[in-house]
C-alpha atoms as an extended CHARMM CRD file, in Angstrom:
* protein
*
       112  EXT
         1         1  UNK       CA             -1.8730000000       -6.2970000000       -4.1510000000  PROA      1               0.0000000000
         2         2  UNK       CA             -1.8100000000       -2.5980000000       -4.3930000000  PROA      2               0.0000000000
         3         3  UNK       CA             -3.3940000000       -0.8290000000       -1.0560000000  PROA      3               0.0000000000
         4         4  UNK       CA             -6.3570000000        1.6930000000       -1.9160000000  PROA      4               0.0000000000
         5         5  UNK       CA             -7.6700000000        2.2080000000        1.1560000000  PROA      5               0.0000000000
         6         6  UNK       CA             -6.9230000000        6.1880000000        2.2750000000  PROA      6               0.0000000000
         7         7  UNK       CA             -4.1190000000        6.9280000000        3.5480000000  PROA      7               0.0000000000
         8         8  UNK       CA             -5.4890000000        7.5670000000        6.8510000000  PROA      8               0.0000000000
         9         9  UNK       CA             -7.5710000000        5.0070000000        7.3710000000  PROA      9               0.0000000000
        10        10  UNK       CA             -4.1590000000        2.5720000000        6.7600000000  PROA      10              0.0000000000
        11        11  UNK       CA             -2.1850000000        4.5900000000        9.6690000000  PROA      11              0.0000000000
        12        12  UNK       CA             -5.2940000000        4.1040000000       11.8710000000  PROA      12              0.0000000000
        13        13  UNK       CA             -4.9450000000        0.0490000000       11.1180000000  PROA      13              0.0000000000
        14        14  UNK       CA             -1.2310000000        0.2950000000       11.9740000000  PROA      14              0.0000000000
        15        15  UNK       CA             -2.0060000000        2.0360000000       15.2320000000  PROA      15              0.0000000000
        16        16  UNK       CA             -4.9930000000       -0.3790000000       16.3000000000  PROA      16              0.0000000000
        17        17  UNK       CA             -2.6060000000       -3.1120000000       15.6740000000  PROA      17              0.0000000000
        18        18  UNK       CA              0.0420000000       -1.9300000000       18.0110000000  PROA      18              0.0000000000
        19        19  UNK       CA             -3.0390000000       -1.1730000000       20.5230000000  PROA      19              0.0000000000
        20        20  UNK       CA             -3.4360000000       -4.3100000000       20.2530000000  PROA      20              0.0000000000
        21        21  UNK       CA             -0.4910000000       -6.2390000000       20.7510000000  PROA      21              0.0000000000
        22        22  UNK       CA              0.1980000000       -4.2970000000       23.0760000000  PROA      22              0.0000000000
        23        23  UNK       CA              3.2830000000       -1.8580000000       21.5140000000  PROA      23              0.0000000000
        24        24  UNK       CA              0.9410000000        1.0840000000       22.8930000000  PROA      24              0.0000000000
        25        25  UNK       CA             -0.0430000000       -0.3260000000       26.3640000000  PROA      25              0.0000000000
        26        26  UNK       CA             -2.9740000000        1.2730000000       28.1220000000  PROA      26              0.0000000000
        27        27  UNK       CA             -1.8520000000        3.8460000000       29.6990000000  PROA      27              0.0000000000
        28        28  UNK       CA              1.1070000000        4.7440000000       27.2650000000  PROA      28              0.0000000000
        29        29  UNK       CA              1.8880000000        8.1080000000       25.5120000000  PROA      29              0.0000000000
        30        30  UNK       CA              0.9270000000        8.3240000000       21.9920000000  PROA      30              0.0000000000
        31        31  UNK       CA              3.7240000000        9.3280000000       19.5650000000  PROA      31              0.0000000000
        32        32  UNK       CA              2.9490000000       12.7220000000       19.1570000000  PROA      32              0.0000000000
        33        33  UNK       CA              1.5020000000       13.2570000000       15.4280000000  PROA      33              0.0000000000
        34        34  UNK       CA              4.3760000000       15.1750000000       14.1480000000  PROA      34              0.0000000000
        35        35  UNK       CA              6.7250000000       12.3590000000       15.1520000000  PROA      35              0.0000000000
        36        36  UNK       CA              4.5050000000        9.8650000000       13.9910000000  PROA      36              0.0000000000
        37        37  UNK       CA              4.2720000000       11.5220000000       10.4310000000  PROA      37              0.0000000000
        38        38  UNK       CA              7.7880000000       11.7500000000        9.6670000000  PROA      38              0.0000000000
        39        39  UNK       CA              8.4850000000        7.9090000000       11.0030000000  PROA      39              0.0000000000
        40        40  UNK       CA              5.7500000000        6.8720000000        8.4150000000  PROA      40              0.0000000000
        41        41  UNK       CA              6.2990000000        9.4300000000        5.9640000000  PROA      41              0.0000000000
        42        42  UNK       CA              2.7400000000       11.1970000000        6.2720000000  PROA      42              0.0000000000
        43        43  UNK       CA              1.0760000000       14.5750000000        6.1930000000  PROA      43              0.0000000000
        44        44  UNK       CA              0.9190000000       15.3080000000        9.3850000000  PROA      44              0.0000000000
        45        45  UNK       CA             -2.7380000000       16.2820000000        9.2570000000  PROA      45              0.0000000000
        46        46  UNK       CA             -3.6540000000       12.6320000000        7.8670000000  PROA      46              0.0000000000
        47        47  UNK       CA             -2.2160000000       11.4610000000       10.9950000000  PROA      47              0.0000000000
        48        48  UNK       CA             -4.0060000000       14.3530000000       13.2720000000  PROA      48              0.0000000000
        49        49  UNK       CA             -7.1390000000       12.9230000000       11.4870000000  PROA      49              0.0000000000
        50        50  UNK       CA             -6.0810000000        9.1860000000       11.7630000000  PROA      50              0.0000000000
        51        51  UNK       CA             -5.7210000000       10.1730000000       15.7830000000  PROA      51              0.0000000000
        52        52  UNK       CA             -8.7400000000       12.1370000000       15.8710000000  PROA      52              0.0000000000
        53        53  UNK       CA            -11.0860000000        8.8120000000       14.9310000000  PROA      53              0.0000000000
        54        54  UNK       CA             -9.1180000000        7.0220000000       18.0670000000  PROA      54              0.0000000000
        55        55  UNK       CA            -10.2870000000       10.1990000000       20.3050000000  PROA      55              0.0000000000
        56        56  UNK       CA            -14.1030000000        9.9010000000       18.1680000000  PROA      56              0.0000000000
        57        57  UNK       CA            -14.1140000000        5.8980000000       19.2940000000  PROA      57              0.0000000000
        58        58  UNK       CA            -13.0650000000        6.9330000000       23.0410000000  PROA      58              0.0000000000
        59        59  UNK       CA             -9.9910000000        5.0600000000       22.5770000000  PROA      59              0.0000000000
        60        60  UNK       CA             -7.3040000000        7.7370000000       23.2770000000  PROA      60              0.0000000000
        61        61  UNK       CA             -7.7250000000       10.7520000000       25.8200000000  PROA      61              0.0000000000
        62        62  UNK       CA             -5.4190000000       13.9760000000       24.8520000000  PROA      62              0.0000000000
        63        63  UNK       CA             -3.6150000000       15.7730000000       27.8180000000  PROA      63              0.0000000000
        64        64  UNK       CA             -3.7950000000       19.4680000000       26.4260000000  PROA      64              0.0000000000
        65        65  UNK       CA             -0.1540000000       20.0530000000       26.3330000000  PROA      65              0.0000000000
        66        66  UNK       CA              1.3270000000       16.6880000000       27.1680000000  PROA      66              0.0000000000
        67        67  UNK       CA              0.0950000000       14.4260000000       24.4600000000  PROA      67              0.0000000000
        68        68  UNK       CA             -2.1910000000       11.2350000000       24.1260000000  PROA      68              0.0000000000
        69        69  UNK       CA             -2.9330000000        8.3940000000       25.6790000000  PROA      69              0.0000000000
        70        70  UNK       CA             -3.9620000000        5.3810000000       24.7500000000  PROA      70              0.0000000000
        71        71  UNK       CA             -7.6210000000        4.5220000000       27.3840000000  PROA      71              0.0000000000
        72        72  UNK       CA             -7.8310000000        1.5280000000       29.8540000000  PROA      72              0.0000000000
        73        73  UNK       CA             -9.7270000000       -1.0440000000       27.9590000000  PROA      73              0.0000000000
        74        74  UNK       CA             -8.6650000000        0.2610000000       24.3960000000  PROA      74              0.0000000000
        75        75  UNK       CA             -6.8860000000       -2.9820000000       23.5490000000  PROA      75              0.0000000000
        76        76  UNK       CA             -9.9870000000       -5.0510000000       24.1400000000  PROA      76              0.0000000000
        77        77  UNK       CA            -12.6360000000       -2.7240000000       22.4790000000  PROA      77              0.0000000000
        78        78  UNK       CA            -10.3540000000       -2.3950000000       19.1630000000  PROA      78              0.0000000000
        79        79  UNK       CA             -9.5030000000       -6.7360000000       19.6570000000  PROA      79              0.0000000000
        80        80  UNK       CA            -13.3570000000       -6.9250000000       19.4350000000  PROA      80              0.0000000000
        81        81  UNK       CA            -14.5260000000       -4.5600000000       16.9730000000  PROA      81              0.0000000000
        82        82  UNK       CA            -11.5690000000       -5.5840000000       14.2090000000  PROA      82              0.0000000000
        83        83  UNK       CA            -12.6330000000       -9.3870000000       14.8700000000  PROA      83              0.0000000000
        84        84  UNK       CA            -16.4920000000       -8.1370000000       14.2440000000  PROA      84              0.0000000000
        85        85  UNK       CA            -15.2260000000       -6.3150000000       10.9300000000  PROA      85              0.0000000000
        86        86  UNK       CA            -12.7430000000       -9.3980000000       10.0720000000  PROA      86              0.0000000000
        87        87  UNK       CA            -16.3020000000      -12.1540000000       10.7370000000  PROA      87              0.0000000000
        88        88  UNK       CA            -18.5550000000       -9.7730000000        8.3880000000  PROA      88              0.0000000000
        89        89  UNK       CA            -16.2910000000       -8.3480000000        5.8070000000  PROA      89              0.0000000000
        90        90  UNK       CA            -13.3550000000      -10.0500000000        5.3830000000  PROA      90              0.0000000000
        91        91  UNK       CA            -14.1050000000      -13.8160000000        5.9510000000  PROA      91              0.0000000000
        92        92  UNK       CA            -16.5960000000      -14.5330000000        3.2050000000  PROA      92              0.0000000000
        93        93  UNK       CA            -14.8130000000      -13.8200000000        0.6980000000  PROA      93              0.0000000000
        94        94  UNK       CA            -11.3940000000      -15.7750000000        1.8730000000  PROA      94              0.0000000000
        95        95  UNK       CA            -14.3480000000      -18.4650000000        2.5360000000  PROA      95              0.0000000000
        96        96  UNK       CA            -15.8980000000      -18.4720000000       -1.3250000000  PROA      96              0.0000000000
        97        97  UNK       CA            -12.2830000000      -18.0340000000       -2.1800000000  PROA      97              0.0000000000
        98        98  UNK       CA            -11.6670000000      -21.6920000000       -0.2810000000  PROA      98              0.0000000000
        99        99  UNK       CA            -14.5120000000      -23.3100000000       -1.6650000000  PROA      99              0.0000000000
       100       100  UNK       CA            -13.3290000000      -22.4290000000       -5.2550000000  PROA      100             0.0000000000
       101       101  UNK       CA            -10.0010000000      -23.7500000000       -5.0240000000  PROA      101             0.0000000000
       102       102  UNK       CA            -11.4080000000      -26.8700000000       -2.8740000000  PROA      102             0.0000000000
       103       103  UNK       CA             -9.6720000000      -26.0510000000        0.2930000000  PROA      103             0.0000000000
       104       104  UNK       CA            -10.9900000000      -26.7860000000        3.4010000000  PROA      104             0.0000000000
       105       105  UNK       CA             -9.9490000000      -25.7860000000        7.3710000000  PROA      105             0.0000000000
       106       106  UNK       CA             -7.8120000000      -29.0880000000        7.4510000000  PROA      106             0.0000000000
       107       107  UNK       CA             -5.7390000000      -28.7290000000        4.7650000000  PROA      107             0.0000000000
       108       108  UNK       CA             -4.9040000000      -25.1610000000        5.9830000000  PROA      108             0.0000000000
       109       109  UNK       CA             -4.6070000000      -25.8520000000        9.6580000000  PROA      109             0.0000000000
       110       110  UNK       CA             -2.0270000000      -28.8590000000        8.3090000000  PROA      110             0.0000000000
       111       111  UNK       CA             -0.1550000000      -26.5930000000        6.1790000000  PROA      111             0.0000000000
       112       112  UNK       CA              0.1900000000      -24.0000000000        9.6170000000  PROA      112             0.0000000000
């Protein structure tokens, strides 16, 4: 299945998710966004506006002339909000998807 979300709203999700498990503590230095872009093979202004959402949401500070850094209580804010957005827009469809193909929660949990 082919991606066709933009491009910067896909390095955003990749970022959240290392907020989140922790591969960006609170507390840690951002890769800057020039660094980041060539490690993920970006325009470096999709990734300045993928960082600037982060700043937006409160989630990052910038340190004019040191870099960015990822807020105390980032981790649980983005934990929260992607398990609202996973609840509401992700989960009825993988639910009507299950009831079409007469799965239910047991047979999946067995087959963890």
């Amino acid at each position: 299945m082919v991606d066709t979300r933009p491009v910067y709203l896909r390095l955003r999700e990749q970022i959240a998710a290392a907020i989140i498990d922790g591969r960006y503590a609170e507390g840690a230095m951002l890769p800057s966004v020039r660094a980041f872009a060539a490690e993920q093979g970006a325009n470096p202004l999709t990734v300045a506006k993928a960082y600037q959402q982060f700043q937006t949401d409160g989630l990052i500070r910038v340190q004019r002339g040191v870099g960015m850094f990822v807020r105390e209580g980032a981790a649980t804010k983005l934990k929260a909000s992607e398990r609202e957005a996973f609840l509401s827009e992700e989960w009825p469809a993988i639910r009507k998807r299950m009831e079409r193909l007469g799965l239910d929660l047991a047979q999946l949990i067995e087959r963890a």
